[in-house]
N, C-alpha and C positions, 0 to 999 in steps of 0.2 A: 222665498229661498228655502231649498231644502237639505238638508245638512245629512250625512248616513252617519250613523249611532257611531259606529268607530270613530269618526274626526270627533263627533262633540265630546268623546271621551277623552278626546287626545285634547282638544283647547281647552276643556274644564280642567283635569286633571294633570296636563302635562305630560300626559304616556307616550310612547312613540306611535307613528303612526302606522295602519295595516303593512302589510308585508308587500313589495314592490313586486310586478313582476316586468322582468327586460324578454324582449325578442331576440337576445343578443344567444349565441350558443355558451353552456356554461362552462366551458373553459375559456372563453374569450374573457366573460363578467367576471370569473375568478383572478384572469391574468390582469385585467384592469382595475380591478381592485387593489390587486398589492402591487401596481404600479403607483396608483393612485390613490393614498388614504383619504385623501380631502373631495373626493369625487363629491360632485353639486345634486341636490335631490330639487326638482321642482314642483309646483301647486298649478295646476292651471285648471279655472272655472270654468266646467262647459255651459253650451247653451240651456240643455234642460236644468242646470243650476247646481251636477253634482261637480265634486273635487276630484282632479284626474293626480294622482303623481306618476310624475317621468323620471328622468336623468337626460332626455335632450329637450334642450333650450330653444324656447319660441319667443315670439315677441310680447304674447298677454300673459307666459310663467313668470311666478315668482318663486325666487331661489328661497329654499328652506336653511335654515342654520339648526344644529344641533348640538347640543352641549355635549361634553366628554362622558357623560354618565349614559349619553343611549348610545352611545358608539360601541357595537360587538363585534369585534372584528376576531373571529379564529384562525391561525395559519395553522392547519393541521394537513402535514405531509409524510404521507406513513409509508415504509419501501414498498413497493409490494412483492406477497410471497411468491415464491416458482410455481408452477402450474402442477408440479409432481408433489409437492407438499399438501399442495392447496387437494389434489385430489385423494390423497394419502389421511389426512387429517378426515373429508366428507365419508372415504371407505371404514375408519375405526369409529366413529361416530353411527353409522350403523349398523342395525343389531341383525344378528346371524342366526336363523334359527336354523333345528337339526333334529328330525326323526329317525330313528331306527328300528326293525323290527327284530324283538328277542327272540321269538318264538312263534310259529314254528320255522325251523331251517330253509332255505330255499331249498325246492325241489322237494318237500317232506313227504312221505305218505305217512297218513294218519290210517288207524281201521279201528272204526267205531259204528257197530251196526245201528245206532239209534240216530248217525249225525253229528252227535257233537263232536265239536273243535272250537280249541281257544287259540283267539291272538292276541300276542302281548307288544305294543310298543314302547317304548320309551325317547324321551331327549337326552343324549350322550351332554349336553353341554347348556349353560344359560346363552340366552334370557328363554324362559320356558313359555310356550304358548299355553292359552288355557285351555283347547279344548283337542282334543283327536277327533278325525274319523276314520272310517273303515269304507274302502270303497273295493266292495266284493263282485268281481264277474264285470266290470264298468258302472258297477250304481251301488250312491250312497248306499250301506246296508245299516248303518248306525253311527254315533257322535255321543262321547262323553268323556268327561274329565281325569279317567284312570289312565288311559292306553291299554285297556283287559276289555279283549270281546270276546264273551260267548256264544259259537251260534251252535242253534240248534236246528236241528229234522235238516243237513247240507245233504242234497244227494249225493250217492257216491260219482266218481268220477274227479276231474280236474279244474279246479278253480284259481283264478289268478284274484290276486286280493293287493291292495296297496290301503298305506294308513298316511293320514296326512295333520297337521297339526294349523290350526285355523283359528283368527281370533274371535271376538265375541258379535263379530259381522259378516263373518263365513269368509273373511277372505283368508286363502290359502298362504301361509308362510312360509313351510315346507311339505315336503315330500321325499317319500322311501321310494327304492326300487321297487317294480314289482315283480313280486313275486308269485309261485306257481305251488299249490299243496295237493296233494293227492289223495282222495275219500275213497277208502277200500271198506265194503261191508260185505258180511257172508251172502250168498248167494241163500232163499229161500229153496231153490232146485236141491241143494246138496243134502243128502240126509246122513245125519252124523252118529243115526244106528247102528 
């Protein structure tokens, strides 16, 4: 005869036995329950020798009895909330993030004959992401934790730049508009003699 380790712990010691499970849908099991507290639990031996428990009655089960102390019965019926709450509640519970770009202006022309130009972002508002990037002309141009990029040797002409703020697995939280700067350098041709 072979015994599985939960029953011998339950006839040695007296503990309740594994957790049942019914075919029943469970709201039928829960209505039958609080119809019924005294509802019958049975033991029936199968052939290969293990311990089956049910709740329907055969001719070779025996009905189990159980004292008041393993008896757990919860009635817990809680209203439930409205759907506009419930989705109101999910919307403040998530976090909002927000980039902006200070500087330069949309539509700016810059004129700097060597290239340089800075951009400045910022987060107007928490929870702050950790890290910015700059994606200049459609590709990443740099990623770092101020929102200050400097680039340098930009040829002149019109570049469209956006900054974006991402966590520390590149996935994107927000994003700026984007925007459009304008690179004026003096002409080599002009002589300023």
């Amino acid at each position: 005869m072979s015994i599985r380790a939960p029953l011998y712990l339950t006839l040695i010691f007296g503990l309740t036995p594994p957790p049942l499970s019914f075919a029943l849908p469970q709201s039928s099991a829960v209505e039958e329950q609080e119809g019924n507290q005294d509802a019958k639990i049975y033991q029936v031996k199968q052939q290969d020798g293990s311990i089956l428990y049910t709740d329907s009655p055969s001719t070779d089960a025996t009905p189990l009895t159980f004292s008041s102390q393993t008896k757990n019965v919860v009635n817990h019926h809680e209203p439930a909330l409205p759907a506009a709450q419930i989705s109101a509640d999910k919307q403040s519970s998530q976090s909002h993030y927000a980039v902006n770009i200070a500087f330069p202006a949309p539509d700016a022309t810059v004129r700097d004959n060597s290239g340089n130009v800075t951009i400045r972002a910022i987060q107007p508002k928490r929870p702050f992401a950790p890290q910015y990037q700059l994606v200049l002309n459609g590709t990443i141009e740099a990623t770092n934790t101020t929102g200050i990029f400097a680039l340098q040797g930009l040829p002149r002409g019109a570049h469209n730049y956006q900054v974006k703020v991402i966590n520390n697995k590149g996935k994107t939280l927000a994003s700026s508009e984007v925007r459009t700067l304008f690179l004026h350098q003096a002409s080599v041709l002009i002589n300023n003699n």
